[in-house]
Backbone as JSON Lines, residues from 0, in Angstrom:
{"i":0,"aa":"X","n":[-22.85,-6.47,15.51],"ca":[-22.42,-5.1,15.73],"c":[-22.98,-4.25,14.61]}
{"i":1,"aa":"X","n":[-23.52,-3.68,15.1],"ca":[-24.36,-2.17,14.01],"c":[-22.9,-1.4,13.64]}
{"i":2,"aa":"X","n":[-22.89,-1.03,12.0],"ca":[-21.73,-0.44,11.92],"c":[-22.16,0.79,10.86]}
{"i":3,"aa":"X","n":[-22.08,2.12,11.57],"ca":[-22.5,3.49,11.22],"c":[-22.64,3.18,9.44]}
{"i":4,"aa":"X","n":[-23.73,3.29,9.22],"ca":[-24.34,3.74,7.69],"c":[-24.36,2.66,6.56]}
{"i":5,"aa":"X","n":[-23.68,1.4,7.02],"ca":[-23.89,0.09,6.77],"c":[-24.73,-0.7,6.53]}
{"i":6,"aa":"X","n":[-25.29,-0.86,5.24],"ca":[-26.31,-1.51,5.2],"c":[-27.83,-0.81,5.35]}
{"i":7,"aa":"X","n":[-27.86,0.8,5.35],"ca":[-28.41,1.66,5.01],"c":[-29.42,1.12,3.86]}
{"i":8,"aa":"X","n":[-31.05,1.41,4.18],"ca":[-31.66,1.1,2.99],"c":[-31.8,1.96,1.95]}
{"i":9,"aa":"X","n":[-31.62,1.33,0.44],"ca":[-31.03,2.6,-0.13],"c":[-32.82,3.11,-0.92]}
{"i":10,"aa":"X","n":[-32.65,4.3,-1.49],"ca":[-34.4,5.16,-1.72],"c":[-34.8,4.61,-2.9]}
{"i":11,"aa":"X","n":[-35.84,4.56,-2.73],"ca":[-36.67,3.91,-3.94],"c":[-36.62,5.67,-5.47]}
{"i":12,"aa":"X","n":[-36.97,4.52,-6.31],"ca":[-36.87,5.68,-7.43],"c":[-35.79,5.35,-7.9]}
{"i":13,"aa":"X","n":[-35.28,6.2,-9.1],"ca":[-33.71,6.34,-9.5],"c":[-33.81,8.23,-9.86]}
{"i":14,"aa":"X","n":[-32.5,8.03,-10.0],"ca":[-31.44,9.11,-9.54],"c":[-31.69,10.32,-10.48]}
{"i":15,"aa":"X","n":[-32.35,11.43,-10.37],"ca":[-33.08,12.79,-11.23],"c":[-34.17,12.73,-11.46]}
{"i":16,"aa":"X","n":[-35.28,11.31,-10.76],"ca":[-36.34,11.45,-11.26],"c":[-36.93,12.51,-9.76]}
{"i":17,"aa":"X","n":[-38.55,13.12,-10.32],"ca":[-38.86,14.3,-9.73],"c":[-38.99,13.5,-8.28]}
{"i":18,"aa":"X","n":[-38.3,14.45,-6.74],"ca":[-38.93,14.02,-5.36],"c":[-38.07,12.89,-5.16]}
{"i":19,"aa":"X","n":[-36.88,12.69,-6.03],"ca":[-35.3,11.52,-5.71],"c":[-34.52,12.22,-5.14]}
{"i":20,"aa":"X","n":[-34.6,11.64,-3.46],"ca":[-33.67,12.22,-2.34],"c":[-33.91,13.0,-1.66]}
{"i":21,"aa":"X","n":[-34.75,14.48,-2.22],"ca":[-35.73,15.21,-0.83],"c":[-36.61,15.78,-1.7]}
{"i":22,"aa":"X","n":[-37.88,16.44,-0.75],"ca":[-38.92,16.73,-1.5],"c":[-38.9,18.16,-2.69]}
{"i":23,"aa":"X","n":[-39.34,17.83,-3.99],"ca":[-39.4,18.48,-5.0],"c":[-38.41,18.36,-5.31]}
{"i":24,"aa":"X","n":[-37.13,18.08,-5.47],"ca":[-36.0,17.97,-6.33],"c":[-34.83,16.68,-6.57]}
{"i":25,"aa":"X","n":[-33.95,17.28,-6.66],"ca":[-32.94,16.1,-7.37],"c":[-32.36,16.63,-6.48]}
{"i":26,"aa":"X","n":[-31.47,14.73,-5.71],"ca":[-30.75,15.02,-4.81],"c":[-29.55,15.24,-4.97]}
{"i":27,"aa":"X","n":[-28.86,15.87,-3.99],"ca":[-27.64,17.22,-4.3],"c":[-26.35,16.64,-4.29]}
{"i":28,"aa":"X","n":[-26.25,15.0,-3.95],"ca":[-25.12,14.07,-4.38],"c":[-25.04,13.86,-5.75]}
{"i":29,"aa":"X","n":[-26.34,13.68,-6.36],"ca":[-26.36,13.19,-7.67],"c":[-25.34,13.96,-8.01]}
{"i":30,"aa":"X","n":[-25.14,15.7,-8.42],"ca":[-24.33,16.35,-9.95],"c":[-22.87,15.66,-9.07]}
{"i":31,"aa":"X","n":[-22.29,15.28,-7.7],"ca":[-20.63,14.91,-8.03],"c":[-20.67,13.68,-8.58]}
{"i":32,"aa":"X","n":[-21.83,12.97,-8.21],"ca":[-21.87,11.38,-9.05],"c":[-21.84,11.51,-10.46]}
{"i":33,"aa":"X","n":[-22.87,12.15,-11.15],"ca":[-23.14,12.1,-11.98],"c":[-21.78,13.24,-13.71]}
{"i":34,"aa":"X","n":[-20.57,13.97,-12.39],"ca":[-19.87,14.25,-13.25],"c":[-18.92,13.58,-13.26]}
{"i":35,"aa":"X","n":[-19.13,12.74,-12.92],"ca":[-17.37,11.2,-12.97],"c":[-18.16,9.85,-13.91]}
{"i":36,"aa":"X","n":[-19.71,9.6,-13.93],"ca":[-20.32,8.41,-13.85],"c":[-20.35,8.38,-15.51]}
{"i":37,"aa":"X","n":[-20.47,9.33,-16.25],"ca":[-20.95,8.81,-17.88],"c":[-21.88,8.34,-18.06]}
{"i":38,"aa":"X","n":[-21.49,7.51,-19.16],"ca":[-23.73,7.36,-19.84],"c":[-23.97,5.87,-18.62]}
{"i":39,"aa":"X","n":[-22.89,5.3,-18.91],"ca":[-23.11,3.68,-17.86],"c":[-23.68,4.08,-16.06]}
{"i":40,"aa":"X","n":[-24.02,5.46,-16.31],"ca":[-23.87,5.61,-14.64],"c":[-23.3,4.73,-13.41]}
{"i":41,"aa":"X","n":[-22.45,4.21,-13.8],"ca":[-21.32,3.76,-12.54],"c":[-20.04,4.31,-12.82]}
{"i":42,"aa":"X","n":[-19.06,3.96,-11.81],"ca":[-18.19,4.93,-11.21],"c":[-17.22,3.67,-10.81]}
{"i":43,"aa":"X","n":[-16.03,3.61,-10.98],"ca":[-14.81,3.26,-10.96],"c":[-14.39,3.42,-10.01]}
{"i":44,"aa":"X","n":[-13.08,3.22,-9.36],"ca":[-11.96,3.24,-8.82],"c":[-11.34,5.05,-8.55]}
{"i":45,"aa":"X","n":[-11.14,5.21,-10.35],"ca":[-10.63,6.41,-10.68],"c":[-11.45,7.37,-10.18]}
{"i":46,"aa":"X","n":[-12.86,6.49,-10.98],"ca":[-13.8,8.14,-11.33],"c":[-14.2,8.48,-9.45]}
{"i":47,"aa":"X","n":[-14.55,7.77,-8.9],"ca":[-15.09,7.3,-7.43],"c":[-13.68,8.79,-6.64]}
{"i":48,"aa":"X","n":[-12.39,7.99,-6.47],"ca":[-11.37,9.31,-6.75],"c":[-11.81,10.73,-7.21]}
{"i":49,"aa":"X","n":[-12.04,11.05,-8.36],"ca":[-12.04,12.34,-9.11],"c":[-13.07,13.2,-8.49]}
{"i":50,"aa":"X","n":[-14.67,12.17,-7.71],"ca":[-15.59,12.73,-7.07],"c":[-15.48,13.4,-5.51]}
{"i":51,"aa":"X","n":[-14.8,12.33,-5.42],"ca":[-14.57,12.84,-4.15],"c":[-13.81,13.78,-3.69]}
{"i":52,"aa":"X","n":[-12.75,13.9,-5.04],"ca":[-11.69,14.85,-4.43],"c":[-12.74,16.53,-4.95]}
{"i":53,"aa":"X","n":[-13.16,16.44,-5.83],"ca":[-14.22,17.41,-6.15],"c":[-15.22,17.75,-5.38]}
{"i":54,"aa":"X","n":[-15.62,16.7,-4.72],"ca":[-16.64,17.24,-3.63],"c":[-16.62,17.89,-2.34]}
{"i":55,"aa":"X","n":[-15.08,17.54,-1.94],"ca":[-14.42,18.12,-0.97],"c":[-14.74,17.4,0.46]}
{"i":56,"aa":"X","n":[-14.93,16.34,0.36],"ca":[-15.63,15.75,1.28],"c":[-14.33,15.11,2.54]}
{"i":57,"aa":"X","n":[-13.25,14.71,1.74],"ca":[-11.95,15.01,2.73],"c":[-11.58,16.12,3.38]}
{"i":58,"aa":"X","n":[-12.47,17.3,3.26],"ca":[-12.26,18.25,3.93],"c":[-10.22,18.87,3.76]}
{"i":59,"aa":"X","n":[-9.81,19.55,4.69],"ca":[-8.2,19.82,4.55],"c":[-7.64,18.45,4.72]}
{"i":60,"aa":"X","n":[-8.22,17.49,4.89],"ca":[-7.34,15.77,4.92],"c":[-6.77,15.88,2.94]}
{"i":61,"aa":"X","n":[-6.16,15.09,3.21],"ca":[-5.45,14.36,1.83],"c":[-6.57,13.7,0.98]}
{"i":62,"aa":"X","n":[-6.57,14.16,-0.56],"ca":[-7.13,13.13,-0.88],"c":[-7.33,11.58,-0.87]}
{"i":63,"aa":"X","n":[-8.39,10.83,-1.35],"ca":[-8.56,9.13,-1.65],"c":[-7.31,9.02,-2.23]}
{"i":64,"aa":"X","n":[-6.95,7.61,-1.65],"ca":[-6.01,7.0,-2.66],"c":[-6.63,6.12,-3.68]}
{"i":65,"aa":"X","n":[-6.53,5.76,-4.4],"ca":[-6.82,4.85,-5.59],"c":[-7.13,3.18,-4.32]}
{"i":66,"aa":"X","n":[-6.19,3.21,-3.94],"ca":[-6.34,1.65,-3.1],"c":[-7.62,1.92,-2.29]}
{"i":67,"aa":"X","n":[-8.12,2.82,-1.82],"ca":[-8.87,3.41,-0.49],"c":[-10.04,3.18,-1.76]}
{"i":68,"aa":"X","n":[-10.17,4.01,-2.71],"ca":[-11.36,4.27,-3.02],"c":[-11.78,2.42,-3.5]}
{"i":69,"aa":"X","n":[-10.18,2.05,-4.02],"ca":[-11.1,0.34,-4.62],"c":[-11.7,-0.14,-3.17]}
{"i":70,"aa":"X","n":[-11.34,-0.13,-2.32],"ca":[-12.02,-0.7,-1.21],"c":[-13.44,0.11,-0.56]}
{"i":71,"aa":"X","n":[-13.26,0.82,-0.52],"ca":[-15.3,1.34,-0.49],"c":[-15.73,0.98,-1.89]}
{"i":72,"aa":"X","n":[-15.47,0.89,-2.83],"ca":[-16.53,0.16,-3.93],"c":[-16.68,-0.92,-3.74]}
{"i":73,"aa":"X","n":[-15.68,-1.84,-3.61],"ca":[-15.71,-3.12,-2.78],"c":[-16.63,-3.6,-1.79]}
{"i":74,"aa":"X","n":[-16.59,-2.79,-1.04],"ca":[-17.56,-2.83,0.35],"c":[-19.35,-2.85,-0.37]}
{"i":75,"aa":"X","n":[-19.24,-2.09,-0.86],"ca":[-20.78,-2.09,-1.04],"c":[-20.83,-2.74,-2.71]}
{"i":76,"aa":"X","n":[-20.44,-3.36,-3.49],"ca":[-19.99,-3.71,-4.57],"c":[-21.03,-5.25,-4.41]}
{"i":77,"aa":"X","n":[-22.0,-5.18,-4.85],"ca":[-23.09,-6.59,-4.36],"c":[-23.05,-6.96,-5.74]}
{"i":78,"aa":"X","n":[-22.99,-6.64,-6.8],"ca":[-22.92,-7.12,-8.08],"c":[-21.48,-7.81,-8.25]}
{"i":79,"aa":"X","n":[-20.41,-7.57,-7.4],"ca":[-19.14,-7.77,-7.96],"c":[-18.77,-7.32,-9.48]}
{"i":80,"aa":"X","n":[-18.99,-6.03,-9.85],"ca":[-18.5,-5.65,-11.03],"c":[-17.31,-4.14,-11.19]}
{"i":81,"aa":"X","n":[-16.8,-4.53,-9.96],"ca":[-15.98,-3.32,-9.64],"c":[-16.51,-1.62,-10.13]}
{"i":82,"aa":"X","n":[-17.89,-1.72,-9.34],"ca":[-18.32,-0.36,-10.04],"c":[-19.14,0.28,-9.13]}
{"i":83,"aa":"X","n":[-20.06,0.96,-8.53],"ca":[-20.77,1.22,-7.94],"c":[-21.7,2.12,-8.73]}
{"i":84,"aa":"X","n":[-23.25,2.36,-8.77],"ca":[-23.93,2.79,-8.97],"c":[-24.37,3.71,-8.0]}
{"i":85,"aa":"X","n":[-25.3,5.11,-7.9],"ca":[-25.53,6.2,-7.45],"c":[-26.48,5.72,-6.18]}
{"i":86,"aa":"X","n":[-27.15,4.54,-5.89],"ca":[-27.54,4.28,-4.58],"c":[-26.32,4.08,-3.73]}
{"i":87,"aa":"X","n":[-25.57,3.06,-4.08],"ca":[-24.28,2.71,-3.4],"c":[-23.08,4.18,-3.18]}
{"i":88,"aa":"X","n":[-23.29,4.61,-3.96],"ca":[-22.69,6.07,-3.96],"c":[-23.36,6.91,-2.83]}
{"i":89,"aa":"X","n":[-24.34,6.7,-2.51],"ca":[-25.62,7.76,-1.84],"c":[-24.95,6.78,-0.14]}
{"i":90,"aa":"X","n":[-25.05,5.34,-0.29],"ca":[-24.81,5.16,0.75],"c":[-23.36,5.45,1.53]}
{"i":91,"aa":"X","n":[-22.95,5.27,0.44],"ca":[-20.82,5.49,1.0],"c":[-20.72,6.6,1.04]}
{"i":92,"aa":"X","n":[-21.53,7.57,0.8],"ca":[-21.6,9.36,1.46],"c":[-21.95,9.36,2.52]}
{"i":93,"aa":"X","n":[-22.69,8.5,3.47],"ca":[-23.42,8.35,4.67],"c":[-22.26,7.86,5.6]}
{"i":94,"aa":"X","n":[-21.73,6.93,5.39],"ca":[-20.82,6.15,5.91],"c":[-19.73,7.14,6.19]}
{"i":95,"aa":"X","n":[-18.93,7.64,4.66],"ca":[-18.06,8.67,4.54],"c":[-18.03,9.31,6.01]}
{"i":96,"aa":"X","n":[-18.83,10.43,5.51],"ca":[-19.41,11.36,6.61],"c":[-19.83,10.75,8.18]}
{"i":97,"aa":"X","n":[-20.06,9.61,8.28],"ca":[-19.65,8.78,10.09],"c":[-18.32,8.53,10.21]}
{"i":98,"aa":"X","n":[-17.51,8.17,9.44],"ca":[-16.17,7.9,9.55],"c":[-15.31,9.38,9.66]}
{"i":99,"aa":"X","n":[-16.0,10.31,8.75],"ca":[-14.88,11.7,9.03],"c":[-15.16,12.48,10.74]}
{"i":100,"aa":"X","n":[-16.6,12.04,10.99],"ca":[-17.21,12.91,11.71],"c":[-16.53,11.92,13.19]}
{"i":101,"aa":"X","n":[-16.11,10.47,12.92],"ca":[-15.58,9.7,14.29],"c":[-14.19,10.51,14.19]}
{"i":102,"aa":"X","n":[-12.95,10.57,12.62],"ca":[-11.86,10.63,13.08],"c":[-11.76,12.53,13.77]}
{"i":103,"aa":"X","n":[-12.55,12.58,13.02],"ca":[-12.28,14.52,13.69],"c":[-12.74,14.29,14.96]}
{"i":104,"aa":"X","n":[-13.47,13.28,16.25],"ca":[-13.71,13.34,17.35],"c":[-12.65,12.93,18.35]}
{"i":105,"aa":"X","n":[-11.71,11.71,17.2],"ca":[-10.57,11.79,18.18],"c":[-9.37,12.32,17.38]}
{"i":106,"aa":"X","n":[-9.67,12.77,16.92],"ca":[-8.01,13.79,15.86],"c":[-8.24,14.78,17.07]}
{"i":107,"aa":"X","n":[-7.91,14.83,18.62],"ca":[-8.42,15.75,19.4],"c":[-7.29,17.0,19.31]}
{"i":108,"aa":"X","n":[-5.61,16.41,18.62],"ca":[-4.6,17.52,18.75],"c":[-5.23,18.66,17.43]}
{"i":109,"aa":"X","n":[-5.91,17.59,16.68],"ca":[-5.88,18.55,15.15],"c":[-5.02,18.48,14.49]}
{"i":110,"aa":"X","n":[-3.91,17.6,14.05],"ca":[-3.04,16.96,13.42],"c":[-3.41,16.91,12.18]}
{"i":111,"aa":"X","n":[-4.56,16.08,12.15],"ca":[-4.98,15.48,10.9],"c":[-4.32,14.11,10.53]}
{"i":112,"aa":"X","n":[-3.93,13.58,11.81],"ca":[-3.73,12.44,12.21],"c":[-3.89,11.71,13.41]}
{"i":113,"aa":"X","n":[-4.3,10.24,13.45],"ca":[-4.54,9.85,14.82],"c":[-3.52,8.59,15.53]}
{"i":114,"aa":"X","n":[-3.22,9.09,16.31],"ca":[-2.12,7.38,17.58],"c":[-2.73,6.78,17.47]}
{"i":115,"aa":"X","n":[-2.02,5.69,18.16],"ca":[-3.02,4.4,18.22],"c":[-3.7,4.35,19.68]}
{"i":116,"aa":"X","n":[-3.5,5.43,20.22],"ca":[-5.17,5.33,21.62],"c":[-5.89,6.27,21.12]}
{"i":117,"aa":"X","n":[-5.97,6.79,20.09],"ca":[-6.97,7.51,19.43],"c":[-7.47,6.52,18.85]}
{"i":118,"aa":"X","n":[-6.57,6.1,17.84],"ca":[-7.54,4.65,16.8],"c":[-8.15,3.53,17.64]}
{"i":119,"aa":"X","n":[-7.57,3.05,18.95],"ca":[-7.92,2.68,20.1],"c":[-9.83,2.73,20.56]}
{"i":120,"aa":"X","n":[-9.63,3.7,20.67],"ca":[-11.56,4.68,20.75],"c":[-12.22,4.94,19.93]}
{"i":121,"aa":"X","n":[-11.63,5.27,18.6],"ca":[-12.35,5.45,17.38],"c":[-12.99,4.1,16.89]}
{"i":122,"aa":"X","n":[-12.21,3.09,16.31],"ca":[-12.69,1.73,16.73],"c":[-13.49,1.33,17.93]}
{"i":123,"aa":"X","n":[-13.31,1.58,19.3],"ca":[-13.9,1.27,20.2],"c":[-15.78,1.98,19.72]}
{"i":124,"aa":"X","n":[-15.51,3.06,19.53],"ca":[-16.78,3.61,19.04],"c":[-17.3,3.14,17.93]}
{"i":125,"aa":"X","n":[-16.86,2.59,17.31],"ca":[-17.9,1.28,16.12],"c":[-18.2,0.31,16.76]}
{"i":126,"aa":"X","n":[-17.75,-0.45,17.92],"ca":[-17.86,-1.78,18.8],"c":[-16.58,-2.4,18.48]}
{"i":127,"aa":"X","n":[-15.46,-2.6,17.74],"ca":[-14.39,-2.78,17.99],"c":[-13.65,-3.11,19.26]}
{"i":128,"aa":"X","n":[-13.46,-4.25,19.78],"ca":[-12.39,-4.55,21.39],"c":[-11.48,-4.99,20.79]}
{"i":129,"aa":"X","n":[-9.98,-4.32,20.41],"ca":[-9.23,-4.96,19.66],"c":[-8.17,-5.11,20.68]}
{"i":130,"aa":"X","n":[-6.83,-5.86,20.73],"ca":[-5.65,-6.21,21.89],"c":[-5.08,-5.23,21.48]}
{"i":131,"aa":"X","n":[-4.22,-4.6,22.2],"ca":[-2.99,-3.99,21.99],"c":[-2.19,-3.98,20.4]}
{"i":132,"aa":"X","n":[-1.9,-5.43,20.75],"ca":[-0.87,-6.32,19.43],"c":[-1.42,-5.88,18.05]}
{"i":133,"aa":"X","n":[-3.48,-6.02,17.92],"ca":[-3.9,-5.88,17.2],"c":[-4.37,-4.48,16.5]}
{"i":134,"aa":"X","n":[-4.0,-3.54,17.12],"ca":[-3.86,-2.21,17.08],"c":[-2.54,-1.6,16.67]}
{"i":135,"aa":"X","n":[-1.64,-2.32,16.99],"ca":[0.02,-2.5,16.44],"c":[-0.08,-2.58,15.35]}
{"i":136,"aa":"X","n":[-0.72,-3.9,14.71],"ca":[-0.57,-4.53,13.36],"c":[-1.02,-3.4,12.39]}
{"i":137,"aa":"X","n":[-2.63,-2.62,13.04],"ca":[-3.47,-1.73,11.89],"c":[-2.08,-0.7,12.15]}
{"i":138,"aa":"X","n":[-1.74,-0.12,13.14],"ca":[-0.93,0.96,12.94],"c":[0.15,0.6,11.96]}
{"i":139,"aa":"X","n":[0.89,-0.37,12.17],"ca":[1.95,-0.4,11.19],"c":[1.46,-0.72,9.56]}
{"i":140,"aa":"X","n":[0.22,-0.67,9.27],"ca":[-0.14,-1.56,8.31],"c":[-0.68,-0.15,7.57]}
{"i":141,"aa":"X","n":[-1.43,0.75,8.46],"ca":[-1.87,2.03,7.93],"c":[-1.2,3.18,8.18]}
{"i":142,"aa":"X","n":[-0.74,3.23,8.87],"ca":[0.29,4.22,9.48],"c":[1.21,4.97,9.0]}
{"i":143,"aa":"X","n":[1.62,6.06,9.28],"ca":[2.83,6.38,9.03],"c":[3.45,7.53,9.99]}
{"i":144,"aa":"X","n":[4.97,6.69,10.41],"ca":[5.47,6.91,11.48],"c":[4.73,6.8,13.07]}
{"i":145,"aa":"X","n":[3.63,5.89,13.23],"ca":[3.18,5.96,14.3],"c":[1.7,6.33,14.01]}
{"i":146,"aa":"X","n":[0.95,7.21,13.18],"ca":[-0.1,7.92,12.89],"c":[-0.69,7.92,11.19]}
{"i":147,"aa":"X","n":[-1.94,7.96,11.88],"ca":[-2.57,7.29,10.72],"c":[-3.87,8.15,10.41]}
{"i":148,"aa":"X","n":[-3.62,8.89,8.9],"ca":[-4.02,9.87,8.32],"c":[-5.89,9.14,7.84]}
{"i":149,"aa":"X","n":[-6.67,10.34,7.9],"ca":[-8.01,10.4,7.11],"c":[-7.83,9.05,6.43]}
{"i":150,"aa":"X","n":[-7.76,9.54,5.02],"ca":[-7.42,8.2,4.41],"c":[-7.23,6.74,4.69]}
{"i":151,"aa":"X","n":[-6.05,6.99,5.27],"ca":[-5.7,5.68,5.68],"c":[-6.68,4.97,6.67]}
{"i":152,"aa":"X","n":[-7.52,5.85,7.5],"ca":[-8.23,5.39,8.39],"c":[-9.69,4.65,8.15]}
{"i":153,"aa":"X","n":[-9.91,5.61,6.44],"ca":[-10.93,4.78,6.12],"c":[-11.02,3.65,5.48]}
{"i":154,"aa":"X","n":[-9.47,3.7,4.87],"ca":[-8.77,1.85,4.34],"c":[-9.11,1.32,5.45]}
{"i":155,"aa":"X","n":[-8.63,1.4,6.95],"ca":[-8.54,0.49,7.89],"c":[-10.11,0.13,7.84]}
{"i":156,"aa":"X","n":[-10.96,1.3,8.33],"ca":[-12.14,1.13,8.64],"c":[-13.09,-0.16,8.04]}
{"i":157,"aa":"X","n":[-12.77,-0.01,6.25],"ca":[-13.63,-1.02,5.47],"c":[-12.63,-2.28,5.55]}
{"i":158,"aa":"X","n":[-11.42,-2.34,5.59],"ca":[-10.81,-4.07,5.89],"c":[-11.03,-4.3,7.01]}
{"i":159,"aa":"X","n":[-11.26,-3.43,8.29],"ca":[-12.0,-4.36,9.17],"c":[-12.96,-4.64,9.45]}
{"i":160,"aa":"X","n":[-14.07,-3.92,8.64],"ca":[-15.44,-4.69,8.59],"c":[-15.07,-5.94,7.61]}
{"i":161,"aa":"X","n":[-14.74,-5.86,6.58],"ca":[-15.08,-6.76,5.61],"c":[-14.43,-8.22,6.56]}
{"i":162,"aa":"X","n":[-13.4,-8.07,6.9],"ca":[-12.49,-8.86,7.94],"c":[-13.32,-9.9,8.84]}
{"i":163,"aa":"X","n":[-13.8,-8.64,9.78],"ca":[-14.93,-9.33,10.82],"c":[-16.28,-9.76,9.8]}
{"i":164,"aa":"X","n":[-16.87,-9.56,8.72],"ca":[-17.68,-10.3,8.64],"c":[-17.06,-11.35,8.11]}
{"i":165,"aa":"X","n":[-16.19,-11.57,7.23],"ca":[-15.76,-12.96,7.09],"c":[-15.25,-13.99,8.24]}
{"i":166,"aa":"X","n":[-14.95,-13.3,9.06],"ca":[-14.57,-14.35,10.66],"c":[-15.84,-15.18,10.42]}
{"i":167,"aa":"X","n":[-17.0,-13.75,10.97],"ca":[-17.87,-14.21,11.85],"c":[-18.73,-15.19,10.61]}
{"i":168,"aa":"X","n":[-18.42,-15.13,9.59],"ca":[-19.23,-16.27,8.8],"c":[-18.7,-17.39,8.96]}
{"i":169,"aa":"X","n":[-17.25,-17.39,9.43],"ca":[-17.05,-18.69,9.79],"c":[-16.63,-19.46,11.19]}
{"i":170,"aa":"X","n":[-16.96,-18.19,11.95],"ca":[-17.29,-18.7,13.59],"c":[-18.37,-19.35,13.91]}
{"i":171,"aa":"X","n":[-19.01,-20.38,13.42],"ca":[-20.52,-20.66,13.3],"c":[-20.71,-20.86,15.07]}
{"i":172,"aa":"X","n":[-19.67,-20.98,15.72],"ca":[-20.41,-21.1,17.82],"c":[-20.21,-19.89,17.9]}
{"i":173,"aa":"X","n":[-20.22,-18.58,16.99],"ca":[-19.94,-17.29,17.97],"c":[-18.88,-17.43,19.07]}
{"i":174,"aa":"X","n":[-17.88,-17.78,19.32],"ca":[-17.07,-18.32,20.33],"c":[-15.7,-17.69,20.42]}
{"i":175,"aa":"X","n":[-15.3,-16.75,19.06],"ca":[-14.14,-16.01,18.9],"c":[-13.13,-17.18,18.26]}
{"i":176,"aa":"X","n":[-13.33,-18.52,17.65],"ca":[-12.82,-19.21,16.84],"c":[-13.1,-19.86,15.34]}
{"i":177,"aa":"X","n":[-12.11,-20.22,14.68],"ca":[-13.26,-20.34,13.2],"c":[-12.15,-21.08,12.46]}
{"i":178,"aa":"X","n":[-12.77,-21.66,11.97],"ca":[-12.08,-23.13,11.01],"c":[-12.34,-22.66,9.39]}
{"i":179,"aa":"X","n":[-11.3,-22.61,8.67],"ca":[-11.08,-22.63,7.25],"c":[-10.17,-23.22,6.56]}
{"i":180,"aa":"X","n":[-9.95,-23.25,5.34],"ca":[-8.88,-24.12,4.9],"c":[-7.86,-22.71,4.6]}
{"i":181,"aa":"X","n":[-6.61,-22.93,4.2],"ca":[-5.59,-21.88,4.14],"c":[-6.17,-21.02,2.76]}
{"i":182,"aa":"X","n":[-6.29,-21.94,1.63],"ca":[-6.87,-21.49,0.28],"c":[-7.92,-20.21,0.35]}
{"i":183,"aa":"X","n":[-9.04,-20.95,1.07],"ca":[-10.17,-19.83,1.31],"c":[-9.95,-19.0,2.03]}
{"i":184,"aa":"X","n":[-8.91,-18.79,3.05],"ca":[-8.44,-17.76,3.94],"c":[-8.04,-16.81,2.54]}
{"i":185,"aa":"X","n":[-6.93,-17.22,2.53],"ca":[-6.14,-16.09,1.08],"c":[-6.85,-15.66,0.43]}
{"i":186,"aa":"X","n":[-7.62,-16.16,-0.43],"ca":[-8.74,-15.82,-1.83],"c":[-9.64,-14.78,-0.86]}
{"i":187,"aa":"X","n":[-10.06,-15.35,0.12],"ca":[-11.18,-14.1,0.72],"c":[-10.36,-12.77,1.23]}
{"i":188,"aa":"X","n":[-9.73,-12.98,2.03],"ca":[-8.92,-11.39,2.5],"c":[-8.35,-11.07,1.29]}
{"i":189,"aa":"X","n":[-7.65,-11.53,-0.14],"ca":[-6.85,-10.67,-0.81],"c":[-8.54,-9.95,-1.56]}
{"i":190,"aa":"X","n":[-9.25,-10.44,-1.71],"ca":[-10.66,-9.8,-2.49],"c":[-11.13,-8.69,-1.17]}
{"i":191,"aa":"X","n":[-10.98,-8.89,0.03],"ca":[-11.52,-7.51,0.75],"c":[-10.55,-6.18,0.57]}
């Protein structure tokens, strides 16, 4: 399953040098990266937070939560050093922006929240076929009172990729079944 902005190849060069990101200049993500990032140019938990809420990229939604933002660093986090650098930054703006641009398609009341036959289709529109039951679980798990805010939707969004690729690494017949020991179950989902 192709999953919107995932795995995006990220641009050659680094980040202010001349013609990085579009032609003749410095690309226009860099200054929110680059006012949270410091001399180490990576970005935290917090700082990842402080950018985003600065950039405005939640639009009138609620800001990141601290839990939300550790999990998109997570997601694209290939070093495992709880940090992300300004490619990975460049890509989780891409992603961002598919995920705001799915929930505003089914936020159809304008709430600024979605049911679960909204989250239903929104999922369905990544390739998602989830049961009923299993649409229960994300609602009660992200939810509140029934509906499940920006935010929360993009928590859901990255634990269920990270989710399904760990299945499917260990569905080796593709068959919708998969053998692990209990240990490696735990250790892997509490790290997504």
């Amino acid at each position: 399953m192709a999953y919107p902005g995932y795995g995006a190849q990220p641009q050659q060069g680094y980040p202010g040098a001349p013609g990085y990101g579009q032609p003749g200049g410095q690309d226009p993500l860099y200054g929110y990266f680059a006012s949270v990032a410091g001399q180490d140019q990576q970005i935290d938990p917090k700082e990842l937070q402080r950018c985003l809420t600065s950039s405005g990229i939640a639009g009138n939604y609620q800001p990141f939560s601290l839990e939300t933002c550790t999990l998109m660093i997570n997601m694209l986090d290939r070093d495992h050093s709880g940090q992300m650098g300004f490619t990975e930054f460049k890509e989780l703006w891409g992603v961002l922006n598919q995920w705001k641009t799915t929930f505003m398609t089914y936020d159809r009341d304008r709430s600024g929240q979605i049911e679960p036959h909204e989250l239903t289709a929104a999922l369905a529109a990544f390739g998602y076929r989830l049961s009923p039951n299993a649409i229960n679980a994300l609602v009660r798990r992200y939810g509140v009172n029934g509906r499940i805010q920006f935010d929360a939707f993009v928590g859901c969004a990255v634990r269920l990729r990270a989710l399904t690729d760990f299945f499917r690494r260990k569905d080796t017949q593709q068959n919708g079944n998969a053998m692990m020991q209990y240990d490696e179950f735990i250790t892997s989902t509490m790290s997504m």
